[in-house]
C-alpha positions as CSV (number, residue, x, y, z in Angstrom):
1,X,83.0,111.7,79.3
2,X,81.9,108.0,77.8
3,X,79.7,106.2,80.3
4,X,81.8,103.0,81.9
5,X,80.2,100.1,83.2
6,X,79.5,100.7,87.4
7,X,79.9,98.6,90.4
8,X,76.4,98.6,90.9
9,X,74.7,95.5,89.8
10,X,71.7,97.6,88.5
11,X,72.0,101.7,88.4
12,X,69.3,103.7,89.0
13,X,70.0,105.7,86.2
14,X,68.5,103.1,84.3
15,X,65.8,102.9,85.8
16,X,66.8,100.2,88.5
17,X,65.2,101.1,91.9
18,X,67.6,102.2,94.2
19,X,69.6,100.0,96.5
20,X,68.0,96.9,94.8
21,X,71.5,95.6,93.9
22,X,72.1,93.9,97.3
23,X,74.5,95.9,98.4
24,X,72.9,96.1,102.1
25,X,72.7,99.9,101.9
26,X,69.5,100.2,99.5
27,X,65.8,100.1,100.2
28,X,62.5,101.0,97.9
29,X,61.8,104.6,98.6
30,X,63.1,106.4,95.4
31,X,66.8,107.5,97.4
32,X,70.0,106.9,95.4
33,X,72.1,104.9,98.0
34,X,74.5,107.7,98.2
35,X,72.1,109.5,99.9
36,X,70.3,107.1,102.6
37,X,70.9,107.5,106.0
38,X,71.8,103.6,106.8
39,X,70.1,102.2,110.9
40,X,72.7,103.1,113.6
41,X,74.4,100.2,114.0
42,X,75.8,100.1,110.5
43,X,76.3,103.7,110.9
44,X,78.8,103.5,113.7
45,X,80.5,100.5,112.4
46,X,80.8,101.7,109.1
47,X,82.6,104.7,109.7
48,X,84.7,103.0,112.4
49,X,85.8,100.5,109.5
50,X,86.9,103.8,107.6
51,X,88.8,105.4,110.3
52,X,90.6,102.0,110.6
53,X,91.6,102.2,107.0
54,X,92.2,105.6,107.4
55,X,94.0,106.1,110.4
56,X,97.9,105.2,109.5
57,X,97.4,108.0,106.3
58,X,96.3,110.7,108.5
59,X,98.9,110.5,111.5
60,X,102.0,109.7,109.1
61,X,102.4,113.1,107.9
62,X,102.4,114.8,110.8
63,X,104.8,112.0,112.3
64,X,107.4,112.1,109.8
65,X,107.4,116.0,109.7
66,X,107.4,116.3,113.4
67,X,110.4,114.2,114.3
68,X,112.0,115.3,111.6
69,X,112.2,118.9,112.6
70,X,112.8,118.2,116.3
71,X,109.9,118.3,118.0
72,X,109.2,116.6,121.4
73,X,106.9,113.8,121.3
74,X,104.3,116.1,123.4
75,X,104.7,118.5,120.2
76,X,104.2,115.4,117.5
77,X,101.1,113.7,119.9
78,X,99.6,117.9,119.3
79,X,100.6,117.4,115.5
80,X,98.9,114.4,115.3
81,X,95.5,115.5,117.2
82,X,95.1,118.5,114.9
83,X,95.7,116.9,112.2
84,X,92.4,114.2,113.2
85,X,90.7,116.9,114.2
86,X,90.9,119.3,110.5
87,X,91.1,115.7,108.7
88,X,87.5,115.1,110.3
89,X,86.6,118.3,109.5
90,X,87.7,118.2,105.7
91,X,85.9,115.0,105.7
92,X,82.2,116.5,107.0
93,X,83.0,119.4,104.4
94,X,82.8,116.5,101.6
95,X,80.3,114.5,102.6
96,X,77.6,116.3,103.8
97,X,79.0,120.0,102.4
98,X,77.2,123.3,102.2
99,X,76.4,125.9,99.3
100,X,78.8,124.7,96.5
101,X,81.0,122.9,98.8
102,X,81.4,119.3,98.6
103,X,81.2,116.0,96.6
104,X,78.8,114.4,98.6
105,X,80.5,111.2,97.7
106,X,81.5,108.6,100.6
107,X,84.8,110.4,101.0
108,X,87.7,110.6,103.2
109,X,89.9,113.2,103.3
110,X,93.4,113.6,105.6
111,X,96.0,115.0,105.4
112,X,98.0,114.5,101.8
113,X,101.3,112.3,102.4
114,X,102.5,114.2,99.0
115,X,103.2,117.2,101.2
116,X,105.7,116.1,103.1
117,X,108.6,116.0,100.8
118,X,108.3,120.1,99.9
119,X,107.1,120.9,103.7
120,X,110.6,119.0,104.6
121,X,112.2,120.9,101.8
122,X,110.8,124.2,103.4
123,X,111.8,123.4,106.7
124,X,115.5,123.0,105.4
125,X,115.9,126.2,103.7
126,X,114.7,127.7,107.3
127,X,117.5,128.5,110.0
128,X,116.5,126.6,112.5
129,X,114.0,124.1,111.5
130,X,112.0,124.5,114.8
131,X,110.4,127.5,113.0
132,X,109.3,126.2,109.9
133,X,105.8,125.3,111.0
134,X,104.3,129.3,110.4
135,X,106.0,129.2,107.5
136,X,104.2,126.2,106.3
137,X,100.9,127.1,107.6
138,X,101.5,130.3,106.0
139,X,101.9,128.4,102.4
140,X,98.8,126.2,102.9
141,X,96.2,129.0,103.4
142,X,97.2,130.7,100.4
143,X,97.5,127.8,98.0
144,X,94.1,126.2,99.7
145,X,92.7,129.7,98.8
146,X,94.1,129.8,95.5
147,X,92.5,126.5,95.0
148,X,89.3,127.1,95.9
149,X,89.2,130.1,93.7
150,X,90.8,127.6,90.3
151,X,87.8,124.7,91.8
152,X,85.6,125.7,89.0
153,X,87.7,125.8,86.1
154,X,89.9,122.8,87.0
155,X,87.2,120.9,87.2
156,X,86.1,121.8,83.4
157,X,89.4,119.0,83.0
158,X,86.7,115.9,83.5
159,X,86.3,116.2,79.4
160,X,89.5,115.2,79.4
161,X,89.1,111.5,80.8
162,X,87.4,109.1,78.8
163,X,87.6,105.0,79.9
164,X,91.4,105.0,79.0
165,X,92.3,107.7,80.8
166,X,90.0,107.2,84.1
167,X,91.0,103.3,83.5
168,X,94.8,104.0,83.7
169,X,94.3,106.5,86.4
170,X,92.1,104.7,88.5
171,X,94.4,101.5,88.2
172,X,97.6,103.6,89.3
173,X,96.0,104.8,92.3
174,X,95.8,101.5,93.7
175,X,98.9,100.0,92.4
176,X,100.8,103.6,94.2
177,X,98.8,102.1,97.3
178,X,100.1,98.7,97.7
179,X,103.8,100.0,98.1
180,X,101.8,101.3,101.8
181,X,100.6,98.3,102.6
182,X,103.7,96.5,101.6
183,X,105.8,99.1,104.2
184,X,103.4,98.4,107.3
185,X,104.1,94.9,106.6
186,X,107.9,95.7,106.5
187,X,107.7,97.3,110.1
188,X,107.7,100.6,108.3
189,X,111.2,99.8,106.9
190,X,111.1,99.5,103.3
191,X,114.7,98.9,103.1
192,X,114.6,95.6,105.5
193,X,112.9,92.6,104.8
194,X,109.7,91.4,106.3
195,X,110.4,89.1,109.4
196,X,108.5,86.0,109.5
197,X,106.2,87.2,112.4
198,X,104.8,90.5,110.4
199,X,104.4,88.1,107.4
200,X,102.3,85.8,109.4
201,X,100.3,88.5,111.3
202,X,99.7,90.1,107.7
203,X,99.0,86.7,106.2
204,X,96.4,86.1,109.1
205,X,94.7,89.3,109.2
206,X,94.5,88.8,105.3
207,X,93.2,85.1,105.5
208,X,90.5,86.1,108.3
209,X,89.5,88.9,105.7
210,X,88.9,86.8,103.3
211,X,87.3,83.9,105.1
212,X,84.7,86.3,106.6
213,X,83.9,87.8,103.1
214,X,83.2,84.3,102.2
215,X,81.4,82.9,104.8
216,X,79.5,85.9,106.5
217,X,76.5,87.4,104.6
218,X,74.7,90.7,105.3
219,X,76.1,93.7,107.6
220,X,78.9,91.3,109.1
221,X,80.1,90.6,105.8
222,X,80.3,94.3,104.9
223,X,82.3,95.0,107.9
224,X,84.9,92.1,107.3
225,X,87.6,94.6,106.6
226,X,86.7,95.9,110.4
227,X,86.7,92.5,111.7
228,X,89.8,91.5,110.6
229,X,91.8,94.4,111.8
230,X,90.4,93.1,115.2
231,X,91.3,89.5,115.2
232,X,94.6,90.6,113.6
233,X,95.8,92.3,116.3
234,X,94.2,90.0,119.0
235,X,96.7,87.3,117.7
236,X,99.3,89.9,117.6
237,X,98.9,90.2,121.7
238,X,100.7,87.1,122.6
239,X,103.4,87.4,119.7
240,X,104.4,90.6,121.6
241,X,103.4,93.1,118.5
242,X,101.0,95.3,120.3
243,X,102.5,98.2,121.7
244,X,100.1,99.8,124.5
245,X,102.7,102.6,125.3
246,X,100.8,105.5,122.8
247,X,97.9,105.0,125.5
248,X,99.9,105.4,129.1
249,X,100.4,109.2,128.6
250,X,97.5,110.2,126.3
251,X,95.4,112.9,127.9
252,X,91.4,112.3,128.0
253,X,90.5,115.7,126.8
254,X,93.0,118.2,124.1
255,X,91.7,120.5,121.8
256,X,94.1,121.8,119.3
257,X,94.7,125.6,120.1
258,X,94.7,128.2,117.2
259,X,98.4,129.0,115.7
260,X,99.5,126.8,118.8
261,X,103.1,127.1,116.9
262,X,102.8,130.4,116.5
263,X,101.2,133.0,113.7
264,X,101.5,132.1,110.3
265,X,104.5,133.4,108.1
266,X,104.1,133.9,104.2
267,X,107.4,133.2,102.5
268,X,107.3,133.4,98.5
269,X,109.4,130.4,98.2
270,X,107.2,128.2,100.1
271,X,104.1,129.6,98.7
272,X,105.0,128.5,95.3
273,X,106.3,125.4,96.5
274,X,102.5,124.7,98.3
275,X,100.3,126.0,95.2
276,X,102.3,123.2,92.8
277,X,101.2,121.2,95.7
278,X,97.4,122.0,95.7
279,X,97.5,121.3,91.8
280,X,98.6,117.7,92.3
281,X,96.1,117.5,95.0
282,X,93.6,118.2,92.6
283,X,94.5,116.5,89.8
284,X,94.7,113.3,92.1
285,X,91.3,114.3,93.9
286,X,89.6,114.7,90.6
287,X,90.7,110.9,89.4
288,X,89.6,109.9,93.0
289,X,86.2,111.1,92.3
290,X,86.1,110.1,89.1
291,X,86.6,106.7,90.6
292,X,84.7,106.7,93.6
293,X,81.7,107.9,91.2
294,X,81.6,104.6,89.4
295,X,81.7,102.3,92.2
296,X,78.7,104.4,94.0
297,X,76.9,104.5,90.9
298,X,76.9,108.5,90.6
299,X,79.6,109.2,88.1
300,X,81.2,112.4,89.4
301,X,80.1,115.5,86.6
302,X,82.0,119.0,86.1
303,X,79.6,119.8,88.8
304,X,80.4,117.6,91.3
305,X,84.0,117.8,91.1
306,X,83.8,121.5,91.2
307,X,82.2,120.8,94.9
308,X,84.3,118.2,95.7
309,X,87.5,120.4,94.8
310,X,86.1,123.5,96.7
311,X,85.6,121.3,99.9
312,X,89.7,119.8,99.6
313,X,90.9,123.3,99.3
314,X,88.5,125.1,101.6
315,X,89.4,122.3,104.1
316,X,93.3,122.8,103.3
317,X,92.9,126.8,103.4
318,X,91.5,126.8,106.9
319,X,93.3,123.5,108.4
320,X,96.5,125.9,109.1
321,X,94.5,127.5,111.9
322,X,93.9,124.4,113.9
323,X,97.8,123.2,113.2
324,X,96.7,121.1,110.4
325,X,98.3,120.9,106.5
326,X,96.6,120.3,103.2
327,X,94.1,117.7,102.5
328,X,93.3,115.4,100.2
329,X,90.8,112.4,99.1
330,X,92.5,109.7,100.6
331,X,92.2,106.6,98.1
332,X,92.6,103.7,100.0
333,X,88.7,104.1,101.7
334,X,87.1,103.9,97.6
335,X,88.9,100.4,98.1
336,X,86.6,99.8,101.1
337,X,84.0,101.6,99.5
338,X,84.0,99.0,96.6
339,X,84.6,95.7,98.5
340,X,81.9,96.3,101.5
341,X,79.3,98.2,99.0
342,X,78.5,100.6,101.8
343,X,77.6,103.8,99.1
344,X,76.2,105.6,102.0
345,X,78.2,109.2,102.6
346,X,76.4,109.5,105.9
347,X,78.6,106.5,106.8
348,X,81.7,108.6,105.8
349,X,80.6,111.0,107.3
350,X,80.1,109.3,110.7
351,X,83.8,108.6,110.0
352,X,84.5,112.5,109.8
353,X,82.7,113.1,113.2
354,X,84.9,110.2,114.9
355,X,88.1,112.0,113.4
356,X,87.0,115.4,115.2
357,X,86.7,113.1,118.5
358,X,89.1,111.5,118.0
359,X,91.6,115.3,117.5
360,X,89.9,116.7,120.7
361,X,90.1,113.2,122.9
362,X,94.1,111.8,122.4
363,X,93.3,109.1,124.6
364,X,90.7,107.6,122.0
365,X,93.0,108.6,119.4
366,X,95.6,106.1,120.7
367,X,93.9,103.3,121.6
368,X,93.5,102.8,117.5
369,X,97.2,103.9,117.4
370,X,97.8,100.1,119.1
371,X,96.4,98.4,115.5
372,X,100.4,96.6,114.5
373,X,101.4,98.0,111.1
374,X,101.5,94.5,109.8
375,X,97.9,94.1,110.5
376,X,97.0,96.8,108.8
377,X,99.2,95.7,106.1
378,X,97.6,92.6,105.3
379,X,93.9,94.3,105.4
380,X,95.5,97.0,103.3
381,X,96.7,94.2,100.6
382,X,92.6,93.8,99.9
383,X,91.9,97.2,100.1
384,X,94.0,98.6,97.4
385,X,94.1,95.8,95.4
386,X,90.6,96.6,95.2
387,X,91.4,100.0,94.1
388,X,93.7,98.4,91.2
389,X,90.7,96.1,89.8
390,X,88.4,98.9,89.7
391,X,90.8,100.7,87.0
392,X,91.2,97.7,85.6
393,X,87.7,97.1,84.9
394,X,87.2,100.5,83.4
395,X,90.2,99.5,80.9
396,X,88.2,96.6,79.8
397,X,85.8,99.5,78.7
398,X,88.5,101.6,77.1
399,X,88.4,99.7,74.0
400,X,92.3,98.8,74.0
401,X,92.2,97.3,70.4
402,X,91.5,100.1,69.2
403,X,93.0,102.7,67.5
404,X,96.2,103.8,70.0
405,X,94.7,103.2,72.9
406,X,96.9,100.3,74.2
407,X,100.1,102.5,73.9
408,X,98.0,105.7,75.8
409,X,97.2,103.4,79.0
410,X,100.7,100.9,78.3
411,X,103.2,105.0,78.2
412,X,101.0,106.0,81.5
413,X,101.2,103.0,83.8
414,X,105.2,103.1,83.2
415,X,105.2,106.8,83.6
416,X,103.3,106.7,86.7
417,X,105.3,103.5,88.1
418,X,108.8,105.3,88.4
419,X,108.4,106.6,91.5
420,X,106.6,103.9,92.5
421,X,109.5,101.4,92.0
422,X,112.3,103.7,92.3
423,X,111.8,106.4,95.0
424,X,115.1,108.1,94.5
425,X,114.7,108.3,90.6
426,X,114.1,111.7,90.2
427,X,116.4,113.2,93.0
428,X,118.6,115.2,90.5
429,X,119.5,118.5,91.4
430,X,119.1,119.9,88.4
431,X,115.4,118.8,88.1
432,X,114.0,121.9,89.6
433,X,111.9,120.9,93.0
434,X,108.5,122.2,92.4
435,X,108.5,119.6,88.6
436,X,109.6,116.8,91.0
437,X,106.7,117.3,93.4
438,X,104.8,116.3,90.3
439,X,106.8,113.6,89.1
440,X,107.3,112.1,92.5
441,X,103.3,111.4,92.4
442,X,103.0,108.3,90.2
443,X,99.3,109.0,89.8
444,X,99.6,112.8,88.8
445,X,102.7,111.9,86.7
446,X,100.7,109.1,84.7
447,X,97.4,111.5,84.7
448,X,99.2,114.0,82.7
449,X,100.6,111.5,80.5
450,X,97.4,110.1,79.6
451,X,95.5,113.0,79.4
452,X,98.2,114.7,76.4
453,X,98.9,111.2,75.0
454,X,95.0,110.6,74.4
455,X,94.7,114.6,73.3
456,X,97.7,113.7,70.7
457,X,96.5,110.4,69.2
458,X,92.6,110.6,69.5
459,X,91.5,114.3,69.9
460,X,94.5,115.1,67.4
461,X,93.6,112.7,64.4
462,X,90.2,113.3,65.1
463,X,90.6,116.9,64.0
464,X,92.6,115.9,60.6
């Protein structure tokens, strides 16, 4: 893959000594900044900042799926636990990994918000929804198997993402993101306007993000993000937007049993309709690594994707067990990666053992639950713009004057917009359901565009 320009000021690949870029995570000793274990402090308030940014991704899945197959709000606070719990597990696998397992990137991984429109779809074709959950866990394990087992030969795809492909790619990823932030803002209502008091709790929370990175310097600067999440909901407290009720019933201790609904159930169907699943996983970890590996300053190899693939499936293939669904790199945290230039995976990491706490302790769990979604909305704003300029920055690489390139990345972003602008777009009934779990994922849509169009106007007329 063409080298692109990195969002280290200096990268040690070049001989720069590592963590001399003033990034607060560096020293002298000779230890790429990926790999240094950062003093305490920062530790614990790094990974806090992640869980922070994290934290509305991982619990939406199990949310939405819960209530919308009737169970009591005892069942969804469960849901919700196990899925903290195998999302901080997924995360240790990627960060600090084993054998062949994992990136050891500053990832996050959660639960994928792509599976909940084919896990709803295989809860509908069950008689009574109630028992859809084995059947679901059922069709994670084998597609997170049947993952693990593609991981080294889907990663072999990396040759297939030169500047304008990563560029485009990258830049979807955080223009797919904003629609989130611009929900939590919305109340979670995308089909209501904004009322004047989310808009001014997001507009504070985003102007205290912004003053701090200006005017702080050093570790508090790095945690602005963190920061502002805090003073955003302090001035949410006596505008009445802080709801304190997800804490009055939470229990102290609750560790999410084995098959808790019940043994898992493998239905062909379903199966299917979770392996389609895994693939856009992957193809939208892979551009996430592919990403995160330039703004670290380790651009992510056949070899390290190949880890980083095993540890998403491996995490997905045993997250059934512990009442959890499939995982995924989680996007918005390379944002945060690239604003507080914190490279350190042990902070990540730290993050991952807080999720696992967080799963076995509901009472913890909750007291972040309090964050106001428009809060979180205005931080997210910074945090996937952030995502957006990094693509964009890689395009500036891509050489768009050249030869077709311009059309490649111009077909891909409006490819991989349609869902982003129009959610109901592709619900047709005769567009069978597994193609529209790929084309209801703007990034994997617009990756597979790019990827052929580049393969048809530069590999192609290479090769005449």
């Amino acid at each position: 893959m063409a080298s692109v320009p990195r969002f280290t000021e200096r990268s040690t690949e070049q001989g720069a000594e590592p963590g001399a870029s003033g990034d607060g995570d560096g020293g002298g000793d000779g230890v790429h900044p990926v790999d240094r274990l950062v003093p305490p402090g920062k530790l614990l308030a790094g990974g806090f900042q992640h869980v922070a940014a994290s934290y509305a991704g991982v619990v939406a899945p199990p949310l939405v799926l819960g209530a919308s197959i009737g169970l009591s709000p005892a069942q969804i606070t469960f849901l919700v636990g196990a899925s903290l719990f195998t999302a901080g597990v997924a995360t240790l696998l990627q960060t600090i990994g084993f054998w062949k397992v994992g990136a050891r990137l500053p990832f996050v991984n959660g639960v994928s918000f792509a599976g909940v429109a084919p896990m709803l779809a295989v809860a509908d074709a069950q008689p009574h929804r109630r028992d859809a959950l084995p059947v679901i866990y059922g069709a994670v394990m084998v597609a997170g198997v049947l993952g693990f087992v593609l991981a080294p030969y889907f990663c072999r795809l990396v040759r297939f993402f030169p500047p304008v492909v990563s560029g485009t790619v990258i830049t979807l990823i955080g223009i797919s993101l904003l629609p989130v932030s611009f929900g939590w803002i919305q109340g979670g209502r995308a089909d209501r306007p904004a009322s004047l008091t989310n808009l001014g709790l997001a507009g504070a929370t985003l102007a205290v993000v912004l003053v701090l990175r200006r005017l702080l310097k050093g570790f508090l600067q790095q945690i602005a993000i963190l920061l502002g999440l805090v003073a955003g909901t302090l001035i949410a407290i006596p505008a009445g937007a802080v709801d304190f009720s997800p804490t009055a019933h939470a229990r102290v201790v609750g560790f999410p049993t084995p098959f808790h609904f019940g043994a898992p159930h493998f239905a062909a169907s379903a199966i299917v309709s979770m392996c389609v699943l895994m693939l856009v996983c992957m193809t939208e970890s892979t551009a996430d690594m592919l990403a995160l590996g330039e703004v670290v300053g380790r651009p992510a190899d056949e070899k390290l994707i190949a880890r980083g693939l095993r540890a998403d499936t491996l995490g997905s293939a045993v997250s059934p067990f512990f009442n959890g669904f499939a995982n995924s790199a989680f996007a918005q945290n390379i944002g945060l990666v690239a604003l507080t230039r914190v490279r350190s995976r042990f902070v990540v990491a730290a993050c991952g053992l807080m999720f696992v706490l967080l799963g076995l302790s509901p009472v913890f769990a909750s007291l972040i639950a309090v964050v106001p979604r428009p809060v979180l909305g205005g931080a997210g704003i910074v945090l996937f713009g952030s995502v957006a300029a990094s693509g964009i920055n890689v395009l500036r690489t891509a050489g768009l004057d050249q030869g077709d390139n311009l059309l490649i990345a111009a077909t891909s972003l409006g490819v991989g917009l349609i869902p982003v602008v129009s959610h109901a777009f592709y619900d047709n009934a005769a567009i069978p359901a597994t193609v529209r779990i790929l084309l209801d994922s703007g990034v994997s849509a617009g990756c597979v565009v790019a990827v052929v169009l580049n393969l048809v106007f530069n590999h192609g007329r290479r090769s005449e």
